[in-house]
N, C-alpha and C positions, 0 to 999 in steps of 0.2 A: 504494500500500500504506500501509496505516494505521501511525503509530508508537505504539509500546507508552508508559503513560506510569503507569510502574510505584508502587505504592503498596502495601508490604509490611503497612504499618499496620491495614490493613482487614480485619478478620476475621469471616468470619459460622458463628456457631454452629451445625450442623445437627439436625435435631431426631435426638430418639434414634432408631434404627432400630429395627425392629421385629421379632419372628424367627416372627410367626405370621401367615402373609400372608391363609389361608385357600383358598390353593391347594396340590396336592402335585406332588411335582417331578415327578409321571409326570403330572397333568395340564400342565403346562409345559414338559414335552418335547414332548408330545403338539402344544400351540400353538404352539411357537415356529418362528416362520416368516421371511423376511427381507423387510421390510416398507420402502419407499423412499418413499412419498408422505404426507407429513405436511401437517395443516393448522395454523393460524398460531399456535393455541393453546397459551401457553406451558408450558410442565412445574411442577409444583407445588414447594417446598422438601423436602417431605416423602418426591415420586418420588425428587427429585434424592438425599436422604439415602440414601433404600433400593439405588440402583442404586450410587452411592462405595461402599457399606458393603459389597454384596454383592462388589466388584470386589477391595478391600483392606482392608475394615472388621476392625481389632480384637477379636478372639472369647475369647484367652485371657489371664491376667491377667501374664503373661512377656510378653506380646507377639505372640504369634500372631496369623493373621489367617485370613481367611476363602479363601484360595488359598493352596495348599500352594509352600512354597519352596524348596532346594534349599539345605542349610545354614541356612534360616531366616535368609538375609539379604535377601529382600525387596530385589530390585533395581528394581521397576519404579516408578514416577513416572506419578501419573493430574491430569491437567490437563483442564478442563472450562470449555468454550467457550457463551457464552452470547447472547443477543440485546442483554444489557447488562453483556457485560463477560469477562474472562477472568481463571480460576482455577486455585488451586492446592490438590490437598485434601492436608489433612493426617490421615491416619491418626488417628493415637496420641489428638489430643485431639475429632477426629471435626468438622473443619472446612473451611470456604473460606477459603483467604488471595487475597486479589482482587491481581492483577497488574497490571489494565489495565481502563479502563472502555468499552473498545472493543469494534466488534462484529464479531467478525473471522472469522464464518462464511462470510461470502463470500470472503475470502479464503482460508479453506480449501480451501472447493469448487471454486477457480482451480487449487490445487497440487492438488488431487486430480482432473486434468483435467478439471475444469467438470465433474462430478459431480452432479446436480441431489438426489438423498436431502442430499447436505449444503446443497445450497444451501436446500430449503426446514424443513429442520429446527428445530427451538427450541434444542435443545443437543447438543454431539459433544463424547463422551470423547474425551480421544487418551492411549492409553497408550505413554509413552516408556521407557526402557530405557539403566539405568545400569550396564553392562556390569563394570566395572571389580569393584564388587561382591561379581560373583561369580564372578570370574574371579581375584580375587586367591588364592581357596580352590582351584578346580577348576582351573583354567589354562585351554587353549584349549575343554575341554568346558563350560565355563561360558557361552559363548555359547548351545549348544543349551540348556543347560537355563532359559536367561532366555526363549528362544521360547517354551519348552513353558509356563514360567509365565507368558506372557504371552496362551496361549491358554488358559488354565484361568483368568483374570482376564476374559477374554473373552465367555466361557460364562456365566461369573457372571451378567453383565450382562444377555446375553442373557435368561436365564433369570428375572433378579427382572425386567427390563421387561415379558416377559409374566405374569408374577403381579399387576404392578401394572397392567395395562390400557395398555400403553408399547410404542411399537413403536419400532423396531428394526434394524440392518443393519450389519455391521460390512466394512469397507474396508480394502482394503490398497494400492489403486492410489492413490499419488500419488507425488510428488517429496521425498524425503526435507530435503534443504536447501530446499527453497522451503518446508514445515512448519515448519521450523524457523525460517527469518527471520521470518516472518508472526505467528509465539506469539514470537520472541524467546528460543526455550527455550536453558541450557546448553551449550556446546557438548559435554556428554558423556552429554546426552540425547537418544539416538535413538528418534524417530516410530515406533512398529510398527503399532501400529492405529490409525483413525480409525470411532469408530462414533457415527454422529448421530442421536440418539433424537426423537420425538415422539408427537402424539397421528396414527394412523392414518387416513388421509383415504379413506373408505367410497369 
């Protein structure tokens, strides 16, 4: 297993997102389908911007975002796993903070039982889940409702990678603590999903 060799300094701008894709969401529902064989072709700055932005992207000038939260404490944490390197996005200023210049797809696709969508992919969100959150407001119904916003962050994704020609599959079978050693996350960031995006192999 690779070690993390963390570098907080490193920030990459993403391009502005964009809110007129040129699809509508009934044709995107219509497409979206679960897509597991990707070819080697990497993902653009631009996909990558559209798909963070749609998952947690900032929409209102308080702070809102583009998935509905429960108190508008926004618990989850989207990290994005790449062929060079592994990230952190940040919301608010609409960025990657790079953690590691490792390529640590393969070792995802090991904790997600030799899963081959992750192994051949270009890049896998993984949205993690910082409970405490909102749990400090709700008590123990705070757990469910970080699920639910975790699949409405989900959908998102889903949904702008088929507007953007991105295919797509989102996971939930892997080993929670083996995700976790391998990204180096928090210990109070729990793995919920793993979804590895690419270009569709015909």
């Amino acid at each position: 297993m690779k070690s993390i060799r963390k570098q907080p300094d490193k920030v990459i701008q993403l391009p502005e997102p964009s809110s007129d894709g040129g699809m509508s969401v009934e044709a995107a529902l219509a497409k979206r389908e679960s897509l597991r064989h990707f070819t080697a072709l990497p993902l653009t700055l631009s996909q990558i911007s559209q798909v963070l932005w749609a998952a947690q992207g900032i929409t209102r000038n308080w702070g809102g975002r583009t998935t509905p939260s429960a108190g508008a404490l926004y618990p989850l944490e989207l990290y994005l796993a790449l062929l060079d390197g592994f990230f952190h996005y940040i919301p608010h200023n609409h960025q990657l903070a790079r953690i590691s210049d490792s390529n640590f797809i393969e070792d995802l696709a090991a904790a997600a039982l030799g899963q081959q969508c992750i192994r051949e992919s270009s890049a896998v969100v993984v949205i993690a889940a910082v409970y405490k959150r909102t749990e400090q407001k709700y008590g123990r119904r705070g757990e469910r409702y970080v699920k639910i916003e975790a699949g409405h962050a989900a959908q998102n994704i889903l949904l702008q990678a088929v507007s953007r020609g991105i295919g797509a599959v989102t996971v939930g079978a892997f080993h929670d603590e083996d995700v976790r050693k391998v990204l180096g996350l928090p210990s109070d960031h729990d793995p919920l999903y793993l979804i590895p995006l690419g270009h569709a192999r015909k």
